[in-house]
VEXROLUM-758463 format. One line per field, with one value per residue: residue number from 1; x, y, z of N, C-alpha, C in turn. Coordinates in steps of 0.05 Angstrom, whole numbers, plus 32768, in hexadecimal, padded with zeros to 4 digits. Atoms other than C-alpha are relative to their C-alpha. Layout:
N
num <- NUM|...
n_x <- X|...
n_y <- Y|...
n_z <- Z|...
ca_x <- X|...
ca_y <- Y|...
ca_z <- Z|...
c_x <- X|...
c_y <- Y|...
c_z <- Z|...
This chain:
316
num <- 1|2|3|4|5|6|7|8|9|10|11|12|13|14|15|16|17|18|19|20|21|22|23|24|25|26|27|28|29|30|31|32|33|34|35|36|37|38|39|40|41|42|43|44|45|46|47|48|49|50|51|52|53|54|55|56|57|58|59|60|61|62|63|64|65|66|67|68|69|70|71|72|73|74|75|76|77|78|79|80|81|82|83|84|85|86|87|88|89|90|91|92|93|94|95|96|97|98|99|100|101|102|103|104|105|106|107|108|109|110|111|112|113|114|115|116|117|118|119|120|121|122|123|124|125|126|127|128|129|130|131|132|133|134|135|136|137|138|139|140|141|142|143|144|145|146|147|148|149|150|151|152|153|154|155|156|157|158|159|160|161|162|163|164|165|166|167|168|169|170|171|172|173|174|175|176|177|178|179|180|181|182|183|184|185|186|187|188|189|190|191|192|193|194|195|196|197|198|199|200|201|202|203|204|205|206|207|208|209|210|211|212|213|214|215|216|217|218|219|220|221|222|223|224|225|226|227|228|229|230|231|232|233|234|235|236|237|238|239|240|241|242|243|244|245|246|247|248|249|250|251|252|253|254|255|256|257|258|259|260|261|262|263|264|265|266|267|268|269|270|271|272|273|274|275|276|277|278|279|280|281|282|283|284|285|286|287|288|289|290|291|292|293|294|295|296|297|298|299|300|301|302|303|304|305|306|307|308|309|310|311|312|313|314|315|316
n_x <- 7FED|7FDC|7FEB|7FE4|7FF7|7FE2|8004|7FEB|7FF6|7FEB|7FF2|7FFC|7FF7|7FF1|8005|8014|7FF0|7FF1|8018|7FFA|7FF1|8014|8018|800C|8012|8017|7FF8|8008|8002|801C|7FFC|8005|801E|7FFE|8014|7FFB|7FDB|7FFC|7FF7|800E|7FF2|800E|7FFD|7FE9|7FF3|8003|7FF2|8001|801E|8008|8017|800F|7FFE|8011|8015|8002|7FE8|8001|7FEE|7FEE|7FEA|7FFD|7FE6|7FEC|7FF0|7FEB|800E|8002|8019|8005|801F|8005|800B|7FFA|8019|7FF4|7FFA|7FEE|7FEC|7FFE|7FE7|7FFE|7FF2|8001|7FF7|7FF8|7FF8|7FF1|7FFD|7FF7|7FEB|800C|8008|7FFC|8015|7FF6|8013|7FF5|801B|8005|8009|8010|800C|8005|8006|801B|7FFE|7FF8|8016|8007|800A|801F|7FFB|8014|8015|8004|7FE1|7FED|7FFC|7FF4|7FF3|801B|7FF2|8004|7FF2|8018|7FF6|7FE9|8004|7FF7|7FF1|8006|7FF2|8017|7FF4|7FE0|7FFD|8013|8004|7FED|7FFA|7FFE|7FED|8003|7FF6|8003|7FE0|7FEF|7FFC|800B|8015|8003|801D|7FF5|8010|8008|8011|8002|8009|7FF9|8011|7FFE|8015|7FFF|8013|8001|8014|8000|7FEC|7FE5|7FF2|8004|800D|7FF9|8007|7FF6|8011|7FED|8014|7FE8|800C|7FF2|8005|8004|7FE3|8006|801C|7FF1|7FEC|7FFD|800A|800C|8002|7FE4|800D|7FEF|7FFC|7FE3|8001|7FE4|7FEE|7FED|8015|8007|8013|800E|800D|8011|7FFC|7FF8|8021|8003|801D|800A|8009|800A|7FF2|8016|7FEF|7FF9|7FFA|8013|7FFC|8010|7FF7|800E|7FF5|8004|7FEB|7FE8|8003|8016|8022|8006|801F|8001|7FEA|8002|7FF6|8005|7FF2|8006|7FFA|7FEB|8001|7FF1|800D|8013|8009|7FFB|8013|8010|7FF0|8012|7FE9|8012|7FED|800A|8003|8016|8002|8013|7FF5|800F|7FFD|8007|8004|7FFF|7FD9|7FFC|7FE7|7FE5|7FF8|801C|7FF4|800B|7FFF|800C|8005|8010|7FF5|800D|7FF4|7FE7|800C|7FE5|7FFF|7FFD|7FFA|8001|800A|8005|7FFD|801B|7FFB|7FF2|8016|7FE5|800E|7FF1|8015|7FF1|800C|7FEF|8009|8000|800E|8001|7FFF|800E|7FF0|8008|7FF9|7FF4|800D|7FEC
n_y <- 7FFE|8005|801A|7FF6|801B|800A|8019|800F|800E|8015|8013|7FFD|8016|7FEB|7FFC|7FF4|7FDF|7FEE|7FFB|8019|7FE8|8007|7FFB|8017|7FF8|800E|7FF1|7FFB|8004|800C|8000|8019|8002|8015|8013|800B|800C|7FFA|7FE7|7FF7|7FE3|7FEA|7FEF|800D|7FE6|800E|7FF6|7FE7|7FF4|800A|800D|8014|7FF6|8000|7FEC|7FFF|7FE4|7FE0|7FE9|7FFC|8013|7FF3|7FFE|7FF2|8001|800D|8018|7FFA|7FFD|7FF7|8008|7FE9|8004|8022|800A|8019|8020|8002|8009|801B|8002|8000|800D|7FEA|8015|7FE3|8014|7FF5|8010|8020|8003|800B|7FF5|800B|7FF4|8003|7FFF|7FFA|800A|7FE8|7FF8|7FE7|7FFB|7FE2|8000|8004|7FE2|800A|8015|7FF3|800F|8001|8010|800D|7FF3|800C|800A|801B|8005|8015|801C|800E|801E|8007|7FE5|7FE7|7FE9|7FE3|7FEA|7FFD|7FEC|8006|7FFC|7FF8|7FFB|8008|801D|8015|8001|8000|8015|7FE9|8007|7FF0|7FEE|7FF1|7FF0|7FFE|8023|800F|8010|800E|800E|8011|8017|8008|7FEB|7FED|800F|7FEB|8002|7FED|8002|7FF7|7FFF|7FF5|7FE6|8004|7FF9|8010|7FF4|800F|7FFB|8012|7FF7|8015|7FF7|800B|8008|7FF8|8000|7FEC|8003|7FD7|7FF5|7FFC|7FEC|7FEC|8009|7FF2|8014|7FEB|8013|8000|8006|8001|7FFC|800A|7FE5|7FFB|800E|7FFF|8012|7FEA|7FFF|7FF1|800B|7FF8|7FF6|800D|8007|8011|8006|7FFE|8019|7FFC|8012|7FF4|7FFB|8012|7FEF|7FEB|7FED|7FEC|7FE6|7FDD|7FE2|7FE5|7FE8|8007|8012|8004|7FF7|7FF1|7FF8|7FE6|8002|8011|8024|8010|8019|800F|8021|8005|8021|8003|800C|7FEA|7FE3|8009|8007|7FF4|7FFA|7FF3|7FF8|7FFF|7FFB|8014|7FED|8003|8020|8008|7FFC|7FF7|8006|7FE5|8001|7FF0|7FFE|8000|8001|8007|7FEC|7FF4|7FE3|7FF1|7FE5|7FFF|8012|8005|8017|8015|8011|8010|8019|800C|8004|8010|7FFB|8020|7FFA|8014|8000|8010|8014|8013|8006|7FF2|7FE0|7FEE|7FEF|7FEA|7FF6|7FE8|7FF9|7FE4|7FF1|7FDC|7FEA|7FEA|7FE9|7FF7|7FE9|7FF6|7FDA|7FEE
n_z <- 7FEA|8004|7FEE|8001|7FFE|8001|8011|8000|800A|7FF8|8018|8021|800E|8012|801E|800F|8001|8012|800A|801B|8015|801D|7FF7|8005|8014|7FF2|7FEA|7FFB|7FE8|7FFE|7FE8|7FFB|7FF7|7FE3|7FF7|8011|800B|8022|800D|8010|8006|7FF5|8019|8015|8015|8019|8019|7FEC|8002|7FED|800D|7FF0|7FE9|7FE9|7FFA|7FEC|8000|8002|8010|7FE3|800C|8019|7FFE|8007|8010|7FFE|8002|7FEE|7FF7|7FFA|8006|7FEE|7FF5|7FFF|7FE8|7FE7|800D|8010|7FEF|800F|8009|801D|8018|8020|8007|8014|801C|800B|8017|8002|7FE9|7FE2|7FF2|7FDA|7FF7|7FED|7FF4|7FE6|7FE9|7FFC|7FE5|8001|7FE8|7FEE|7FDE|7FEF|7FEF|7FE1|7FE7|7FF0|7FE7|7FF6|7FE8|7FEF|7FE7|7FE3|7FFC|8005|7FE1|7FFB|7FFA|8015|8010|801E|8016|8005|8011|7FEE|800A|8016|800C|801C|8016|801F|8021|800C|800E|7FF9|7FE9|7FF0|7FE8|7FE0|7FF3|7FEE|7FE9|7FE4|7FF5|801A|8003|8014|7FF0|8017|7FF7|7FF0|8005|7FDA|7FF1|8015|8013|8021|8012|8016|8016|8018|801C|8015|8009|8023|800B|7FF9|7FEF|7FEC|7FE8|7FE9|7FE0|7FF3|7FE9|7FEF|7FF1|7FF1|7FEC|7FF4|7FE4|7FFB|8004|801F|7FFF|8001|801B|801A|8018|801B|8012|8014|8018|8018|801F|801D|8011|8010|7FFA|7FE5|7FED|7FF3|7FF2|7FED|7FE5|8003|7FF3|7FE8|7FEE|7FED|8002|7FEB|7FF5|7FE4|7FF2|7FE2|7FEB|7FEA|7FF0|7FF8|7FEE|7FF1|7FFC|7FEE|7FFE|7FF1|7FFF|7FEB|7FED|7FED|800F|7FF2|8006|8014|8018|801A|7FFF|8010|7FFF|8012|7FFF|8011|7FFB|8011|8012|8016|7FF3|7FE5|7FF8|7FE9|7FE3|7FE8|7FEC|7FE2|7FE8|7FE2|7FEB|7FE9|7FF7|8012|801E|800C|8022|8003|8020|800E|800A|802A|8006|7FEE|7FF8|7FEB|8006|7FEB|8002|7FE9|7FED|7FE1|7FE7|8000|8017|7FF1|8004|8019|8020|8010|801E|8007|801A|8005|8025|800A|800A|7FEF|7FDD|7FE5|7FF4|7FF1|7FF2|7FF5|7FE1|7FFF|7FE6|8008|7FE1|8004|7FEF|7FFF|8004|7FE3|7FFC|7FE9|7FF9|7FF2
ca_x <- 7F7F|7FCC|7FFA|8041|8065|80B1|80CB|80FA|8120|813D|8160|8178|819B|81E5|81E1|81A8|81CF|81F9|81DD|81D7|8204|81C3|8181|8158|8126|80EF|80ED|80C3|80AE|8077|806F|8063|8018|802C|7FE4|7FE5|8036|802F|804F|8023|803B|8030|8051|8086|80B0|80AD|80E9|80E3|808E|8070|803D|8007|8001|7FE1|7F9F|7FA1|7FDE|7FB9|7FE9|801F|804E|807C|80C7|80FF|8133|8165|8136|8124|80DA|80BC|807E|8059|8036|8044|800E|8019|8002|803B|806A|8075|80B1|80BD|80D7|80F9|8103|8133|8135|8172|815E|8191|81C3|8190|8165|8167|813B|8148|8122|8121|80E3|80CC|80BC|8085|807C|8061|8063|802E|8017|802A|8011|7FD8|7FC2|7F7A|7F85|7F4B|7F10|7F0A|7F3B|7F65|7F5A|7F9F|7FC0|7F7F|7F8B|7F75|7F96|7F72|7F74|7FAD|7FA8|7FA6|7FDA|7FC5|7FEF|7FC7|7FD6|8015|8031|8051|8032|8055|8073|8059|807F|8066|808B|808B|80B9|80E0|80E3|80CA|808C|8080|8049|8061|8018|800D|8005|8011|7FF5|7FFB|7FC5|7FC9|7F95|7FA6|7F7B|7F81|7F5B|7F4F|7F86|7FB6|7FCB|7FD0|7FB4|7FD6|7FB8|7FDA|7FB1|7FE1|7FB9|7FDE|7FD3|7FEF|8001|7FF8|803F|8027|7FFE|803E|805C|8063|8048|804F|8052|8090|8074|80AF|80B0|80DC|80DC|8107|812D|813C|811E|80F6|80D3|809D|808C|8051|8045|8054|8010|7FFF|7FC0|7F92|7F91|7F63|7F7C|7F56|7F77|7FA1|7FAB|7F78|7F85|7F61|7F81|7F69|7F7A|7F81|7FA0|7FC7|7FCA|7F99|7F49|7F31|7ED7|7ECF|7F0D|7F0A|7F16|7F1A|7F1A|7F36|7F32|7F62|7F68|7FA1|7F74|7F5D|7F30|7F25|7EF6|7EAD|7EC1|7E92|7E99|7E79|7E8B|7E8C|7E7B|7E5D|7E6E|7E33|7E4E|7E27|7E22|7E2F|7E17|7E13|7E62|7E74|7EBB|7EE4|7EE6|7EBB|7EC6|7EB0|7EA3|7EA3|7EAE|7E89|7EA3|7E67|7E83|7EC0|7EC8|7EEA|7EE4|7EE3|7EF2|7ED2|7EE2|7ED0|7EE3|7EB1|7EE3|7F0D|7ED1|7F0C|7EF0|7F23|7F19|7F44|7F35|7F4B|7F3B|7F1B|7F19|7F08|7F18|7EF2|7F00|7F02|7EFA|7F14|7EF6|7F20
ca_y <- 817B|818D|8153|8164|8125|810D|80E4|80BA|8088|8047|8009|8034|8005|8035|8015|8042|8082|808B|80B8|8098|80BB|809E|80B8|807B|806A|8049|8064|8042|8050|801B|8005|7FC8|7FB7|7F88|7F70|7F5C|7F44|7F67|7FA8|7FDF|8018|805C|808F|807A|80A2|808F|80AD|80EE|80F6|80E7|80AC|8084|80AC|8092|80B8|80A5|80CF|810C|812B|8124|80F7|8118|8101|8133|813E|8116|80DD|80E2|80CE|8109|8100|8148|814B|810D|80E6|80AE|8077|808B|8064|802A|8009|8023|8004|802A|8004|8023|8007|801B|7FFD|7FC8|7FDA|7FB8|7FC7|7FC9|7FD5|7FE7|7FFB|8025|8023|806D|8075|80AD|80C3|80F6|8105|80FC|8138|8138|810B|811B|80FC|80E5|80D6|80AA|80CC|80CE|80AA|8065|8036|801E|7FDB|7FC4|7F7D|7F8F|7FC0|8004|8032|806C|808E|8092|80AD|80B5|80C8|80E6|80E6|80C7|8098|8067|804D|806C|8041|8061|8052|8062|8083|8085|80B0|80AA|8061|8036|8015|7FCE|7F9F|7F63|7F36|7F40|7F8E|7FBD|7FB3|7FE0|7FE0|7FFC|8008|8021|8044|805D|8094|8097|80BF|8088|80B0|8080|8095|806A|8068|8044|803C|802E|7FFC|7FF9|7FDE|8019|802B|806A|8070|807D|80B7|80E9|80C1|80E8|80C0|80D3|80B6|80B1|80B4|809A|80A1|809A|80DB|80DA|809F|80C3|80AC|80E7|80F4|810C|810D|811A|8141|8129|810F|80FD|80D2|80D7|809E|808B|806A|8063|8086|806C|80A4|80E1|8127|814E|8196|81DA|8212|824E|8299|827C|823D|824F|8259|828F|82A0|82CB|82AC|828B|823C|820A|81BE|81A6|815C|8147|80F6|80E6|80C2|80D1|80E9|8104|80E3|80FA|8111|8114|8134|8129|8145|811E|814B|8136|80EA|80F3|80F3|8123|811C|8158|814C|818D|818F|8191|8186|8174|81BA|81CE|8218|823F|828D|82AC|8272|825F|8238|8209|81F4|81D4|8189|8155|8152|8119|8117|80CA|80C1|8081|8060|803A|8013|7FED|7FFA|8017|8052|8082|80AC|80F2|810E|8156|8177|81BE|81E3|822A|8260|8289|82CD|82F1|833E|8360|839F|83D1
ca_z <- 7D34|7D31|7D42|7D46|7D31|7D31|7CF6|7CFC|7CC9|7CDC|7CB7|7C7F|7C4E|7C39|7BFC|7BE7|7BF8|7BB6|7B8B|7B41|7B07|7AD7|7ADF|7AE8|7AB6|7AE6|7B2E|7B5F|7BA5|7BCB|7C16|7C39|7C4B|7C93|7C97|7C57|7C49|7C07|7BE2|7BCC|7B9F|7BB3|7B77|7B43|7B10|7AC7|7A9B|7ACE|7ACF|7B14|7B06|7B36|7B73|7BAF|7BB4|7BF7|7C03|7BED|7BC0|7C06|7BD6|7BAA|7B90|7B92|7B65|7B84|7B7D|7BC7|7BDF|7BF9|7C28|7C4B|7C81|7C9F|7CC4|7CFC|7CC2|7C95|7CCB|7C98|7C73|7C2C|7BF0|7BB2|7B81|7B42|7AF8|7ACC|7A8E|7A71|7AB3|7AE0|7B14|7B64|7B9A|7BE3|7C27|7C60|7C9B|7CA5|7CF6|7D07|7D57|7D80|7DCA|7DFB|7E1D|7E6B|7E9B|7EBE|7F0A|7F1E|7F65|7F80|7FA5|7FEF|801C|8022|8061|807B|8088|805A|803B|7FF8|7FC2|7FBD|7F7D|7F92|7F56|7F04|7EDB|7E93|7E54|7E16|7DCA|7DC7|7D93|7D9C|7DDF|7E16|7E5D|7EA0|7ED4|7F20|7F63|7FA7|7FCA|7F8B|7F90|7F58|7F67|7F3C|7F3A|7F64|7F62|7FB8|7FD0|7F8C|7F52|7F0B|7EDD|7E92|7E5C|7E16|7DE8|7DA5|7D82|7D36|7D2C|7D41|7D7F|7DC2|7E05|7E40|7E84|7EB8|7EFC|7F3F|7F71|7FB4|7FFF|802C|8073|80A5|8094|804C|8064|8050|8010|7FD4|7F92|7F4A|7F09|7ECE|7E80|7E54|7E09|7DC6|7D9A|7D5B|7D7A|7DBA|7E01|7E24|7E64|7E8A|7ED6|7EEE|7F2A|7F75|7F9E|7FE0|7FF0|8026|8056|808A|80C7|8114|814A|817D|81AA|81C2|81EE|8211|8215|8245|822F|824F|825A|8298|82C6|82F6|82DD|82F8|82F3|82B8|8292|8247|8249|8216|820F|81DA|81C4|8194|817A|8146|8114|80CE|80C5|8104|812B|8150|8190|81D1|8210|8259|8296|82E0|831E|835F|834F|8311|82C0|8295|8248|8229|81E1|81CA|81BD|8170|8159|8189|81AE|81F0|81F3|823C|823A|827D|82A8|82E3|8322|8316|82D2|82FD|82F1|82CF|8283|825C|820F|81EC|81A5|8186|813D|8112|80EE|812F|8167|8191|81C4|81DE|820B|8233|8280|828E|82DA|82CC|8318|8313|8340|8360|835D|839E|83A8|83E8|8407|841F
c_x <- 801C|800C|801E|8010|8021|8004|801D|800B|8018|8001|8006|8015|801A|7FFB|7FF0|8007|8008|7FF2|8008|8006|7FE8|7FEA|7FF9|7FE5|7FE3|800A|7FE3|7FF7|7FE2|800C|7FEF|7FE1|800B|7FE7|7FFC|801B|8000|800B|7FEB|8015|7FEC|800B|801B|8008|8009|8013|7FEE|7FE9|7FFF|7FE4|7FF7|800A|7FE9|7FE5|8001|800F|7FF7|8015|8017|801A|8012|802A|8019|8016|8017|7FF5|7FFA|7FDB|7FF5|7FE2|7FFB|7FF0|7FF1|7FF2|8011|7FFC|8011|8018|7FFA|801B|7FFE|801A|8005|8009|8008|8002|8013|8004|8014|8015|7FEE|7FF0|800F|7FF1|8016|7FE9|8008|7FE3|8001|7FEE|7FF5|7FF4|7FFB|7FFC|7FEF|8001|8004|7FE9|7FE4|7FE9|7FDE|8004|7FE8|7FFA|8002|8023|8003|8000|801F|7FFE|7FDC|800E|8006|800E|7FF1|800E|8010|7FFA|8008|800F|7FFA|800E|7FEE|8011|801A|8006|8026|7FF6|8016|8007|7FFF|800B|7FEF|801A|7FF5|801C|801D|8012|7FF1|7FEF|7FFF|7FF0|8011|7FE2|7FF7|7FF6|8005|8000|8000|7FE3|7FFA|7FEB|8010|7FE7|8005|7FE8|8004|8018|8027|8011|7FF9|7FFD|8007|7FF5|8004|7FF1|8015|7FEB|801C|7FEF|8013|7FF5|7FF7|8013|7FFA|7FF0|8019|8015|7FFB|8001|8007|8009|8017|7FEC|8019|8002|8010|7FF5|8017|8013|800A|7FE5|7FFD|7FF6|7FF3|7FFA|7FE6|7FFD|8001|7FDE|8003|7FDE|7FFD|7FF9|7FF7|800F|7FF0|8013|800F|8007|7FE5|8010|7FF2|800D|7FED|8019|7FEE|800F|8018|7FEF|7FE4|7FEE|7FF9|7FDA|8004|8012|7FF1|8010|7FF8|8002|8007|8007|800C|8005|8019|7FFE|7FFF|7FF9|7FFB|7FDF|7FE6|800B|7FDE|7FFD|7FEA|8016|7FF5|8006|7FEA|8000|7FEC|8016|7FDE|800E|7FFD|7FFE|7FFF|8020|8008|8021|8015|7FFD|7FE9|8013|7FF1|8004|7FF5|7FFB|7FFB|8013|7FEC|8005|8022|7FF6|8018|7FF3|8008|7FFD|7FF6|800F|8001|8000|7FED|8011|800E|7FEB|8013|7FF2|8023|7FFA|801F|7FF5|800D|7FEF|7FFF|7FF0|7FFF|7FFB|7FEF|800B|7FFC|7FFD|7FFD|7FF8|801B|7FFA
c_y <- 8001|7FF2|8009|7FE9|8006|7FE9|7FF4|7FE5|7FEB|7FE9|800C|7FF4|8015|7FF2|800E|801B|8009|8007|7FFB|8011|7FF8|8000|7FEA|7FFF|7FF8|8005|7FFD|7FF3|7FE7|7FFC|7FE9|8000|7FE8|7FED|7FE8|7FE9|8009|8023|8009|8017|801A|8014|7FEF|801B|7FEB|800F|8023|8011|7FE6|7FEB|7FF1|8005|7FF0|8010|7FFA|800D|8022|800C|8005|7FF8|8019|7FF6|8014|7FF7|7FEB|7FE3|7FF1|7FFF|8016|7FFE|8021|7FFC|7FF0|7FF1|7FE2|7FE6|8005|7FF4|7FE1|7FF5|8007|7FF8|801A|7FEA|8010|7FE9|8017|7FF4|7FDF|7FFC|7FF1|800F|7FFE|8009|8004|800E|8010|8004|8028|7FFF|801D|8002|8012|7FFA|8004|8017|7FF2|7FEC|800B|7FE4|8000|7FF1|7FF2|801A|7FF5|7FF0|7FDD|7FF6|7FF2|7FE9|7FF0|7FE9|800B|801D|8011|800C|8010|8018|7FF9|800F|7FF9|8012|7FF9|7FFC|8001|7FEB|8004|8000|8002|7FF2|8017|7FEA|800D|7FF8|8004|800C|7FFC|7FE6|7FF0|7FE9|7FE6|7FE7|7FE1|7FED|8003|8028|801F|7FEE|8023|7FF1|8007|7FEE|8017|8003|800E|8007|7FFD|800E|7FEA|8005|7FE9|800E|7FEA|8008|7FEF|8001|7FF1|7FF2|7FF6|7FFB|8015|8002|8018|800A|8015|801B|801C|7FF6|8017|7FEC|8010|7FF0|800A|7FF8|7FFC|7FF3|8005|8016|7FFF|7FED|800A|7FFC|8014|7FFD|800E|7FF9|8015|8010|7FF1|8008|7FF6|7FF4|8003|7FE8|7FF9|7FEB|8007|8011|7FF4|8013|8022|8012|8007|8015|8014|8010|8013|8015|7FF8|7FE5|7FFB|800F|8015|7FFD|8018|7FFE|7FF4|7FEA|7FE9|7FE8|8000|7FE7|7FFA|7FDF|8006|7FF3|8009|7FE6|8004|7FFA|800D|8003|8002|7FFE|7FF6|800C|7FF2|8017|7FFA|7FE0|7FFB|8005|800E|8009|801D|8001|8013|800C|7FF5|8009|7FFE|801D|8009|801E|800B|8023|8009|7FEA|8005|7FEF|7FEC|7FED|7FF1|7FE1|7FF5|7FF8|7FE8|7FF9|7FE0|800D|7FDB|7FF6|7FE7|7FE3|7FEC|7FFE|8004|801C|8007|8012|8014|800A|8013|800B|801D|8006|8018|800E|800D|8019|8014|8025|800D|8019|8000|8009
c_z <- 7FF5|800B|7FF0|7FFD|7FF6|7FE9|7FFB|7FEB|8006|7FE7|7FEC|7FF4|7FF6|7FE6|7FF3|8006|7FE4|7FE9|7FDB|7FEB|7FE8|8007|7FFE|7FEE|8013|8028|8014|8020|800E|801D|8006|8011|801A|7FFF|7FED|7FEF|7FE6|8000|7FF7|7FF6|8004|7FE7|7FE7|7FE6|7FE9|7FEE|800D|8004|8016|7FFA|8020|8022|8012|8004|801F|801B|7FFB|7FF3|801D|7FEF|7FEE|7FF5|7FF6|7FEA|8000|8001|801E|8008|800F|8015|8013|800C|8009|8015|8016|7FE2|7FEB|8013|7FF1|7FF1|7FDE|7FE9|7FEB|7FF3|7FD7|7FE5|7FEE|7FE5|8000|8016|8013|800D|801B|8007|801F|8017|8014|8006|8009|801F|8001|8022|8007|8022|800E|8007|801D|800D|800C|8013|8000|801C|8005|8012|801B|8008|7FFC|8016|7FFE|8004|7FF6|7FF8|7FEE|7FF7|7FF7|7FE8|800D|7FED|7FDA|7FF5|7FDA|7FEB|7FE6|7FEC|8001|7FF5|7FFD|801B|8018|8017|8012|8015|8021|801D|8017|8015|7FF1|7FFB|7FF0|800B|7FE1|800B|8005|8003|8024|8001|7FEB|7FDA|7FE3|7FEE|7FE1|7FED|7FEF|7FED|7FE8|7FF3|7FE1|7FF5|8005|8018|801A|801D|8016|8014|8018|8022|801A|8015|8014|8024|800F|8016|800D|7FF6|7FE2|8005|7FEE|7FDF|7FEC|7FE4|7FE6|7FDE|7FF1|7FE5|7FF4|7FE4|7FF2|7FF3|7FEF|8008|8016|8018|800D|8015|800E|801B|8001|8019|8025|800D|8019|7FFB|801C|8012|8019|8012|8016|800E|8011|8019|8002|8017|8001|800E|800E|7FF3|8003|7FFA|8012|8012|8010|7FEF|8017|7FFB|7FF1|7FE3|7FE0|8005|7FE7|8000|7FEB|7FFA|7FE8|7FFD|7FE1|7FEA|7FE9|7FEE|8019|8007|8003|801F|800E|801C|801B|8019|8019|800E|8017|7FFE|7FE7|7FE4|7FED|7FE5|7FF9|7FD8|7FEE|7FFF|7FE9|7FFA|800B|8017|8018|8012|801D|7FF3|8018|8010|8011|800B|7FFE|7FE7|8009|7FFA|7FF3|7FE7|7FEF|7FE3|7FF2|7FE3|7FF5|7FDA|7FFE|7FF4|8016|8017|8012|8009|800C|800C|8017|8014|7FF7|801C|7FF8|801C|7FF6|801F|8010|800B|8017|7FFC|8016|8009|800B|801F
């Protein structure tokens, strides 16, 4: 795999800038083992012949002329502090140090909203949505957004979640999960996540793309609409109910009509919509629309008065 990395050098010591009017006779580079607290050496220069290379370096090591550690193709575990350490015969030695930083940038964000929908004014904190950040070192800080307001885990009704993993190549994988009690209000928010990362010492970022979620809620209101060509029904016209509830999702709907003082169930009505073709004067009546939610046990329910015409024709 190609990894595109940034390398950055901090604490450098100026004293180890000037460059020395006397070749040195002993010349040599090593780097700090952390786990360990010990120095290893990695190459060294002997009276101007490169000696006791790293094999573990691969032939990457090499020191320039100006007596300048060279390293090529520079991995994430070369982000260590290195020692040089110079001998000038009977003038003395010295040593000195600088910490070689090695990052790369995550690739973009990318969303996993939660399946299905979200019940409102719920107690408990529902997943909203993952935002996960690949192969980036070091570990990057996600950050989440609503309506471009900074959301932060407060211990009561939003909650943040993050898992880190690393891959053999040293690269880190963040995935931050947003958990979140929400209202109907919430049905129209705009969500989205912030990835910010250090490159070379400078602070970068990514957003991720703007989300809504889907959230269920019962209804609190139902219609029952006619439509027509005009006002008055005539015999022969096109007529429609339709039943309409402000819920989501939307409800089952089902319709009966009263005529003659009796109510008749009209169960074969599918989707809200009871459609006439060619009306009759005996399909006159009043229309009633139920719809009923599972989660509150609340029925609602819409009347509508459908007279029809009848259509006269006149001899001459």
């Amino acid at each position: 795999m190609n990894i595109s990395l940034d390398v950055e050098l901090a604490s450098v010591d100026e004293k180890i800038r000037p460059i020395y009017l006397l070749t040195p006779l002993l010349l040599f580079f090593l780097v700090f083992q952390m786990e360990k607290h010990s120095r290893k050496l990695i190459i060294s220069m002997i009276q101007n012949v490169e000696q006791n290379k790293d094999p573990k370096y691969k032939d990457r090591l090499s020191i320039l002329s100006n007596f300048s550690l060279k390293i090529s193709d520079v991995h994430l575990k070369d982000g260590k502090v290195y020692v040089c350490q110079v001998g000038l015969g009977s003038l003395g030695a010295g040593e000195n140090r600088t910490e070689l930083r090695v990052s790369k940038a995550p690739e973009p964000p990318v969303i996993q909203k939660t399946d299905g929908g979200i019940m409102a004014s719920d107690s408990e904190n529902h997943e909203i949505a993952k935002c996960i950040s690949r192969n980036g070192f070091p570990a990057s800080t996600v950050t989440w957004y609503k309506d471009d307001e900074l959301l932060t885990k407060n211990g009561q009704d939003i909650d943040i979640r993050l898992a880190l993993t690393k891959d053999s190549n040293g690269l880190v994988t963040v995935q931050s999960t947003l958990l979140a009690q929400v209202t109907k209000e919430d049905r129209s928010a705009l969500f989205h996540c912030q990835v910010d990362y250090s490159l070379a010492g400078t602070n970068k970022t990514f957003k991720s793309e703007s989300f809504q979620i889907n959230i269920h809620y019962p209804s609190e209101n139902v219609s029952l609409v006619m439509e027509t060509r005009s006002p008055v029904v005539k015999e022969g016209d096109n007529v429609t109910l339709r039943c309409e509830a402000d819920g989501n999702p939307a409800p089952e709907y089902t319709f009966s009509r009263f005529k003659d003082g009796y109510e008749e169930d009209l169960s074969d009505v599918l989707g809200g919509k009871l459609s006439f073709l060619d009306i009759s004067r005996n399909e006159s009546g009043t229309y009633m629309c139920k719809t009923f939610d599972l989660q509150t046990f609340q029925e609602l329910n819409a009347t509508v008065n459908l007279f029809v015409n009848c259509e006269l024709h006149l001899g001459v």
